[in-house]
Each structure stands twice: as structure tokens, then as C-alpha cells.
C-alpha positions as CSV (number, residue, x, y, z in Angstrom):
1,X,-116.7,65.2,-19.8
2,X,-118.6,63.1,-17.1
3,X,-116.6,61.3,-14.8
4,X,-117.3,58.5,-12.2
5,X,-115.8,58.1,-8.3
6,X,-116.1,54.1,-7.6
7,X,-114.9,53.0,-4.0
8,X,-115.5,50.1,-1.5
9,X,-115.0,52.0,1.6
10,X,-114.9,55.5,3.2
11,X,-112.1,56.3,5.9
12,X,-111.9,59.3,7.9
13,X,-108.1,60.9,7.8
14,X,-107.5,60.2,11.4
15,X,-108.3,56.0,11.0
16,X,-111.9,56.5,12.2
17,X,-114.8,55.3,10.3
18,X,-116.6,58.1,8.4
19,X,-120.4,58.7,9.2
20,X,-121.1,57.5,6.1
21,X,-121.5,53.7,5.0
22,X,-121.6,52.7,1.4
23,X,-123.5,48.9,0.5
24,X,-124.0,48.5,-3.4
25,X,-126.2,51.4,-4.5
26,X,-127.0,52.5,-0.9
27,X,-125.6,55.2,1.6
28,X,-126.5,55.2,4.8
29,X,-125.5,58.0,7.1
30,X,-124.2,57.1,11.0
31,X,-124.3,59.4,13.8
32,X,-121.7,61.7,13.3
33,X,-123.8,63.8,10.6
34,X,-124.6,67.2,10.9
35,X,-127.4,68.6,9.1
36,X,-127.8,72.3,8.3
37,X,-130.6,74.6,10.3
38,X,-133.9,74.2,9.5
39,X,-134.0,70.3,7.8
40,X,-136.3,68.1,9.6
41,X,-135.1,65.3,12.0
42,X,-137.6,63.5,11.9
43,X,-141.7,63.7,12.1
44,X,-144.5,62.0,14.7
45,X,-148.1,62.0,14.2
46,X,-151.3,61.3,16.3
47,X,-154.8,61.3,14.8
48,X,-158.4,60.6,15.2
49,X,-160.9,59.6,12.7
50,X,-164.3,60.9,12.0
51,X,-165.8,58.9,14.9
52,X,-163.2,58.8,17.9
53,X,-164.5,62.0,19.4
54,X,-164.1,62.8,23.4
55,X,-167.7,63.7,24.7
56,X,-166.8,66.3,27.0
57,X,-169.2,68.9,29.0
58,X,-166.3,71.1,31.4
59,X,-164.1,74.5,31.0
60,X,-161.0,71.9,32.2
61,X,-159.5,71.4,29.5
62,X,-158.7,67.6,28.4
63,X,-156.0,65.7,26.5
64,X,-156.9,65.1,22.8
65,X,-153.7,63.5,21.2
66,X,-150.1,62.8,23.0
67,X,-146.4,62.2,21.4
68,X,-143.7,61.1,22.9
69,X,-140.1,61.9,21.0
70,X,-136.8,61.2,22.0
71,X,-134.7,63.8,20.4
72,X,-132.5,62.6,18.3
73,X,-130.1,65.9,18.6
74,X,-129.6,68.7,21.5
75,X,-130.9,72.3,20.8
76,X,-133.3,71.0,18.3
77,X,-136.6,73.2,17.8
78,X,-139.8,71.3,17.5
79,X,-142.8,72.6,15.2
80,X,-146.7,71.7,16.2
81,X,-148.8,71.5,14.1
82,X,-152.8,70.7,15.5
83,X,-155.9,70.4,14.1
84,X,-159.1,70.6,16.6
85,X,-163.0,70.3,16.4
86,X,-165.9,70.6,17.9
87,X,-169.4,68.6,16.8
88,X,-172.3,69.4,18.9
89,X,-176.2,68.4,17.3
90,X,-177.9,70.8,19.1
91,X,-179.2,74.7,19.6
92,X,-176.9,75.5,22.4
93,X,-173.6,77.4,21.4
94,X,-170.6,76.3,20.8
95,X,-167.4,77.3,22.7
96,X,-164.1,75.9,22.3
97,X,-160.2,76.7,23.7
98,X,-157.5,75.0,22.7
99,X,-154.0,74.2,24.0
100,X,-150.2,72.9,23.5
101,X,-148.3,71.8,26.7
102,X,-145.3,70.0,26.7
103,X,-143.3,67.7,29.5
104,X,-139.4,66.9,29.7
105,X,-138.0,63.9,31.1
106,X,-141.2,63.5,33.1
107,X,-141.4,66.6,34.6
108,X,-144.4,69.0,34.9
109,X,-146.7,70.0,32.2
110,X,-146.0,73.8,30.6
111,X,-148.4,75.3,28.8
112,X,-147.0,76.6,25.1
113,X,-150.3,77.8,23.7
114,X,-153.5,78.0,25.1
115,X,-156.6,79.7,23.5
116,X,-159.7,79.8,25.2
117,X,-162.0,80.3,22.4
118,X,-160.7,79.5,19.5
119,X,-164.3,77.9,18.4
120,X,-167.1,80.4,19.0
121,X,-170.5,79.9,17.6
122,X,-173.4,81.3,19.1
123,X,-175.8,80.1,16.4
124,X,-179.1,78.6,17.7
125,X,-179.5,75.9,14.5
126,X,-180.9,72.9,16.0
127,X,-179.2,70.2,14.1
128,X,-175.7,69.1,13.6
129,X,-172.2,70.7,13.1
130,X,-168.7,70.6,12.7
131,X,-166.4,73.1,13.5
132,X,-162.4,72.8,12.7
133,X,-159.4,75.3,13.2
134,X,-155.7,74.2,13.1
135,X,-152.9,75.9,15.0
136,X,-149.0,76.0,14.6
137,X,-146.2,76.3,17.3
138,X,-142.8,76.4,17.2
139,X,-141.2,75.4,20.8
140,X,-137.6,75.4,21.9
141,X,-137.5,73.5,24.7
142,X,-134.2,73.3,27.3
143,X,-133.3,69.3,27.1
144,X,-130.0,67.0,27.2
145,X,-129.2,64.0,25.1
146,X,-131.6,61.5,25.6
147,X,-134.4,63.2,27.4
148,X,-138.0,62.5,26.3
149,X,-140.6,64.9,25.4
150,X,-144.1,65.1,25.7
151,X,-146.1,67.1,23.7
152,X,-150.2,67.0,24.1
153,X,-153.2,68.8,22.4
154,X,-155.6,69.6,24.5
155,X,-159.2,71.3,24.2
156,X,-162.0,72.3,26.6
157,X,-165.4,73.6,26.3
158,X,-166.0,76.8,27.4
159,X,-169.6,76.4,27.9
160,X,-170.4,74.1,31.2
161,X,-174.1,74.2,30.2
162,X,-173.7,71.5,27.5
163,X,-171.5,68.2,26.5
164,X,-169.7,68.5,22.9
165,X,-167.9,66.0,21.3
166,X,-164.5,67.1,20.9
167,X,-161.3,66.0,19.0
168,X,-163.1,64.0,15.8
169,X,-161.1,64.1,12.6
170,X,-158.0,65.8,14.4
171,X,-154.3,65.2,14.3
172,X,-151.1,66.4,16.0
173,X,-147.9,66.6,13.9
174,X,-144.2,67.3,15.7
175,X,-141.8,67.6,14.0
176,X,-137.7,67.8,15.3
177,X,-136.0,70.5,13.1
178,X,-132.1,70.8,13.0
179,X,-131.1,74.1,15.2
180,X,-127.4,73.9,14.0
């Protein structure tokens, strides 16, 4: 037998009002909610499109897309997700790292990941290409309530002799996942 639970208004034992607020067919959750380990937070993304590249000729490496999130919980873990590329129209090789590095509250940089040549082609074809590889991270940063993050991609070429274009049709995804 189906049965149905109507009410106008959710009260916590104690007085308080609940973390929960009901408006016609609508729930909206407050502050006080806890969600289980592992359920996402909430998700920012950078990206380029297909002609926003970075022309860049240097083994520094350089900042391809930035985030800035506000946690919206302590002890969260955040997961990085990138996507980088490389276009060069030409016969000289192609060499590529690849980084993560993150910032708290404005301090320093740390690297999380760095991959110095994560794109390798030595192919001589004189014309033009497009290399891609995406990455993953999961970071568990030290933070307090209401410290920003930074998180950047970041990409270099590892060949001085030449300038690639770096960063076209790329994206950075982080994501804030519940640690509790």
C-alpha cells in the first residue's frame, strides 16, 4: 500500500531549523549537510578552443589554464583532470612536458605532477600535426575553511630549437570530492 508524507515545514528536535527547506515541489539543502565520501562538491572548468594556442619556443614551462575554487568543505580531495597538445607545422621534433601545481591562500606554487615529455615525436614530416594526451590527479591539499585554491596546467617544450603552439583544444576540470 503506497503511502504519502505531506508537511509545510521541517524542524530539527532541538528548535533549530533543519538543513533542509521544502517550497512546493522543491528541496533545497542548507549548510548543515553532510554528504557521504566520494560525491562531488562541486566541478570548475577551463578550456581552449581549436585556435587559442600559446606559441611558445622554451624548456620553462608556462601556464595553460588556471582555476580558482573556494572549497566549499575542509578535508575535501580535489581530482584534475587535463587535457594538453602540441601543433607544430614543421620537420623539427616535437617535445612536450606537462605539469599540475597548485597554490593556497596565495602562497607559493607546488608542483603535483610534472612530466617532462609527455609528447615525444621525432618524426621529420614536414607538414602539420596535432598531438594530444590527457592526465589525471587526485590532490589532497592541507587548507581551512575559506581558503582559496589555485590549480594551473602548465606545459613546456622540451626542444629550445623551435616555437610550438601549445595548449589548443585543451581543458582543465577540478573537481571538489566529499572526504567524509
Amino acid at each position: 500500500m503506497a503511502s504519502t508524507l505531506k508537511v509545510d515545514n521541517i524542524i530539527a528536535t532541538d528548535g533549530t531549523t533543519a538543513p533542509i527547506t521544502l517550497s512546493g515541489d522543491a528541496a533545497t539543502l542548507g549548510n548543515g549537510v553532510t554528504f557521504p565520501a566520494g560525491h562531488v562538491l562541486q566541478v570548475k572548468i577551463a578550456s581552449k578552443d581549436i585556435s587559442s594556442g600559446i606559441s611558445h619556443g622554451s624548456n620553462s614551462y608556462i601556464d595553460i589554464h588556471s582555476i580558482s575554487i573556494t572549497p566549499v568543505t575542509t578535508n575535501s580531495k580535489f581530482l584534475l583532470i587535463g587535457g594538453f597538445s602540441v601543433y607544430r607545422n614543421s620537420t623539427v621534433p616535437t617535445n612536450s612536458g606537462m605539469a599540475f601545481v597548485r597554490n593556497v591562500n596565495g602562497g607559493s606554487f607546488t608542483d603535483l605532477m610534472k612530466d617532462n615529455y609527455s609528447i615525444y615525436d621525432q618524426d621529420t614530416f614536414n607538414g602539420a600535426r596535432h598531438y594530444g594526451v590527457s592526465r589525471s590527479l587526485l590532490d589532497d591539499p592541507t587548507y581551512t575553511a575559506g581558503q582559496v585554491l589555485i590549480y594551473k596546467s602548465q606545459q613546456n617544450t622540451s626542444d629550445n630549437s623551435s616555437t610550438q603552439t601549445l595548449g589548443r583544444a585543451t581543458e582543465l576540470v577540478v573537481m571538489e570530492i566529499s572526504a567524509s
